[in-house]
C-alpha positions in Angstrom: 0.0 0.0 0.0 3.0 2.3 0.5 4.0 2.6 -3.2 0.7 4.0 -4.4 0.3 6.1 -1.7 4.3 7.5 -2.5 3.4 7.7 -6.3 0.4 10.0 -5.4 2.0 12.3 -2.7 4.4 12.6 -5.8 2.0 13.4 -8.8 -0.1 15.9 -5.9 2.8 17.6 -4.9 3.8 18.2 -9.2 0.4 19.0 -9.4 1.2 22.2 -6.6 4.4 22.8 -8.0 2.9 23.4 -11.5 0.4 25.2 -10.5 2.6 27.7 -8.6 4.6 28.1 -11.3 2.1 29.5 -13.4 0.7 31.7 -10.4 4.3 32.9 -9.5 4.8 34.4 -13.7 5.2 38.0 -13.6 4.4 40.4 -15.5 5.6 44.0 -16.0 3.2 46.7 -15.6 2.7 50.4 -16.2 0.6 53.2 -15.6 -0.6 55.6 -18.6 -1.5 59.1 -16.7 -3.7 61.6 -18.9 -5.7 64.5 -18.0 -8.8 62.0 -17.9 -7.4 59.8 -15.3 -4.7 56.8 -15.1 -4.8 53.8 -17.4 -3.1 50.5 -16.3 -1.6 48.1 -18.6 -0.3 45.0 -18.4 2.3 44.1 -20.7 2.8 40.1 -22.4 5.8 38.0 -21.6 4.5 36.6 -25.0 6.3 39.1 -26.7 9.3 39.9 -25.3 10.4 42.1 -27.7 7.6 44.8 -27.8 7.5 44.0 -24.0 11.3 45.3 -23.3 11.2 47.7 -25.8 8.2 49.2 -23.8 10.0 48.8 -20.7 13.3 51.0 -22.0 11.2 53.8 -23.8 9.1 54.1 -20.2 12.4 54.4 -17.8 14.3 56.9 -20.5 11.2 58.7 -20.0 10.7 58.6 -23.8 6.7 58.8 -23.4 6.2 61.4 -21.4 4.4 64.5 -22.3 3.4 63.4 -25.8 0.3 63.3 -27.4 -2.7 60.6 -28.3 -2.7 62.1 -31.3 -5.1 59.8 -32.9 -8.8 59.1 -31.2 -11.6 57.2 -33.2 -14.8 56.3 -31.7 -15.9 52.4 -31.2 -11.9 51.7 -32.4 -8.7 52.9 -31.2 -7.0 55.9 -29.0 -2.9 56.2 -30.1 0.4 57.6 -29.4 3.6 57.5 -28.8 4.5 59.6 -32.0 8.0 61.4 -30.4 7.5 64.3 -33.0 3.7 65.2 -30.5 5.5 66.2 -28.1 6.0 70.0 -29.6 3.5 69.8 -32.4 1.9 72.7 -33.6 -2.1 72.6 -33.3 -2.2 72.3 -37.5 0.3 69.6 -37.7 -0.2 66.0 -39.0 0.8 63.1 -36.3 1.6 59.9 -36.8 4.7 59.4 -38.9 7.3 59.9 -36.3 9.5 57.2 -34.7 12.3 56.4 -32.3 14.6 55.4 -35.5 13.9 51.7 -35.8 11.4 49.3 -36.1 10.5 46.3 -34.4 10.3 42.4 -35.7 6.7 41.3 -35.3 5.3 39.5 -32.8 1.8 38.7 -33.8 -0.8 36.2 -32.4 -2.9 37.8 -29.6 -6.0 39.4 -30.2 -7.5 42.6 -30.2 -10.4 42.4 -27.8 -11.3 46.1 -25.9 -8.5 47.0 -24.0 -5.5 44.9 -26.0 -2.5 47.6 -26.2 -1.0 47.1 -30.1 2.0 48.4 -31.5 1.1 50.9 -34.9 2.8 50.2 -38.0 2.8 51.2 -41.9 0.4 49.7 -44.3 1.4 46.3 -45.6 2.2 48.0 -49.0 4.9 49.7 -47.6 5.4 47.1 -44.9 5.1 43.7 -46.3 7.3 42.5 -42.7 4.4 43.6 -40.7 7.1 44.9 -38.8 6.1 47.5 -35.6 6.6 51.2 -34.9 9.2 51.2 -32.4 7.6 53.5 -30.0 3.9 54.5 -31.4 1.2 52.2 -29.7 -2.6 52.1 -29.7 -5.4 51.3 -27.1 -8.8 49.0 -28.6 -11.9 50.5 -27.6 -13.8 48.8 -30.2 -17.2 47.9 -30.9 -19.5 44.9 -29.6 -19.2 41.7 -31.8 -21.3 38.5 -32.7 -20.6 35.3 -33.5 -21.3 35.8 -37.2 -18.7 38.0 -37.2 -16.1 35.7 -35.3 -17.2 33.3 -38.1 -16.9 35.7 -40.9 -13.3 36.8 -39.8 -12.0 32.9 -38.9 -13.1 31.9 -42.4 -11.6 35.2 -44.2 -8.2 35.0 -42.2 -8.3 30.9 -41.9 -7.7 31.1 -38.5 -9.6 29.7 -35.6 -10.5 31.2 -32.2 -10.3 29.2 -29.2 -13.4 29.3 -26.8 -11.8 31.9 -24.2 -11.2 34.1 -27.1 -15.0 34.0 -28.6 -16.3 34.2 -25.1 -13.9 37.4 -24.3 -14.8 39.2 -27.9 -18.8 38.2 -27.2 -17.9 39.9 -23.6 -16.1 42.4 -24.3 -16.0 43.2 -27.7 -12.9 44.6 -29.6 -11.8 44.8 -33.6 -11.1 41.2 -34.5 -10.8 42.2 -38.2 -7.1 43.6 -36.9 -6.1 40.0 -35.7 -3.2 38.5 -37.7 -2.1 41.8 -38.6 -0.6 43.7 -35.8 1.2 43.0 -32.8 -0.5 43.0 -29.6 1.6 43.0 -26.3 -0.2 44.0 -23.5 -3.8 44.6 -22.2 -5.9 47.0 -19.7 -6.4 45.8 -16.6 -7.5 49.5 -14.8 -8.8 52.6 -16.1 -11.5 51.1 -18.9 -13.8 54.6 -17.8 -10.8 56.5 -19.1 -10.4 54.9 -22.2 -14.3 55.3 -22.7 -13.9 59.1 -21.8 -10.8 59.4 -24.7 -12.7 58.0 -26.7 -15.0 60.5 -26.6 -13.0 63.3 -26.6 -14.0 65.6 -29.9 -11.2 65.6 -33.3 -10.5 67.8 -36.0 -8.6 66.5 -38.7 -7.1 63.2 -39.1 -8.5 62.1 -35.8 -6.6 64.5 -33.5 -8.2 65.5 -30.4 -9.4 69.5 -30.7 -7.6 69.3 -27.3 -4.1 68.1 -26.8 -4.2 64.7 -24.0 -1.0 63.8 -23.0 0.6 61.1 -21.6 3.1 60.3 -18.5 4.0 56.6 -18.4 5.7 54.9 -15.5 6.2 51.7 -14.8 4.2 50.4 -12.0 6.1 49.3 -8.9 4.8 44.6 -7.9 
């Protein structure tokens, strides 16, 4: 009777182990401060190289004091465009950059709240490769079924049950999966995203007001 007994004190005490493991993962996380209030994110170990690229631009202080330049209703808010930071009111956002790109990492979706890394059009960026610095937050729009159908059979992909249940839950822009990177998510401040969202544009999508940012990252 001792050897079963051993062999299951064994596989129980695995069992904990595992399961600790996956408890004990970390992850990075920083806090987006606007004049509408503080946004958390959390960033993916998934994609380690939008995640530490993320990190370094936050602790040279790159981020702070520029602009969401871009804000469109039931889609995204962006930044992260270094040239915001002393725009003039009439200028066009959008273009600017830290002076590299980044290799994709693509694979997560974009349910409300995923934080994606911008890039150029696949005309002029058949890589798929990101922005190094400009990022944007989904807002999004509610979605159906049909439409996860519609997308899975245009993209051939195939969501998994968790991520039909989040998009039916919470929405998002699947029609952007396969296509961008997506390293992080909101975990706090989804009433300030809903605020930015709102916030009135002129041209190209910039807000009639300037909203800056101040990111830090957030102390465990």
């Amino acid at each position: 009777m001792l050897m079963p007994r051993f062999f299951l004190i064994l596989l129980f005490s695995a069992t904990m182990l595992f399961q600790a493991s996956c408890q004990s993962e970390k992850h990075t996380h920083a806090r987006i401060t606007t004049g509408y209030g503080d946004i958390t994110i959390r960033l993916y170990n998934s994609t380690p190289v939008h995640r530490d690229n993320f990190i370094k631009l936050v602790k040279e202080e790159f981020y702070d004091y520029l602009l969401f330049h871009r804000v469109v209703k039931d889609f995204v808010v962006q930044g992260g465009d270094p040239k915001s930071k002393t725009a003039h009111v009439l200028d066009v956002l959008g273009h600017g950059d830290p002076g590299y790109l980044l290799e994709p990492e693509i694979g997560a979706i974009h349910v409300r709240g995923a934080v994606g890394a911008a890039r150029q059009d696949d005309t002029r960026n058949p890589e798929r490769k990101s922005n190094g610095s400009q990022f944007y937050i989904v807002q999004g729009a509610p979605v159906t079924e049909a439409e996860l159908d519609q997308w899975e059979a245009k993209k051939g992909i195939k969501y998994t049950p968790e991520q039909r249940r989040l998009y039916l839950e919470k929405g998002g822009l699947p029609f952007l999966d396969m296509e961008y990177t997506v390293f992080g998510e909101v975990v706090e401040g989804f009433d300030v995203l809903e605020r930015m969202s709102q916030a009135p544009t002129h041209r190209h999508d910039r807000p009639s007001e300037d909203i800056r940012m101040i990111i830090k990252l957030v102390e465990e």
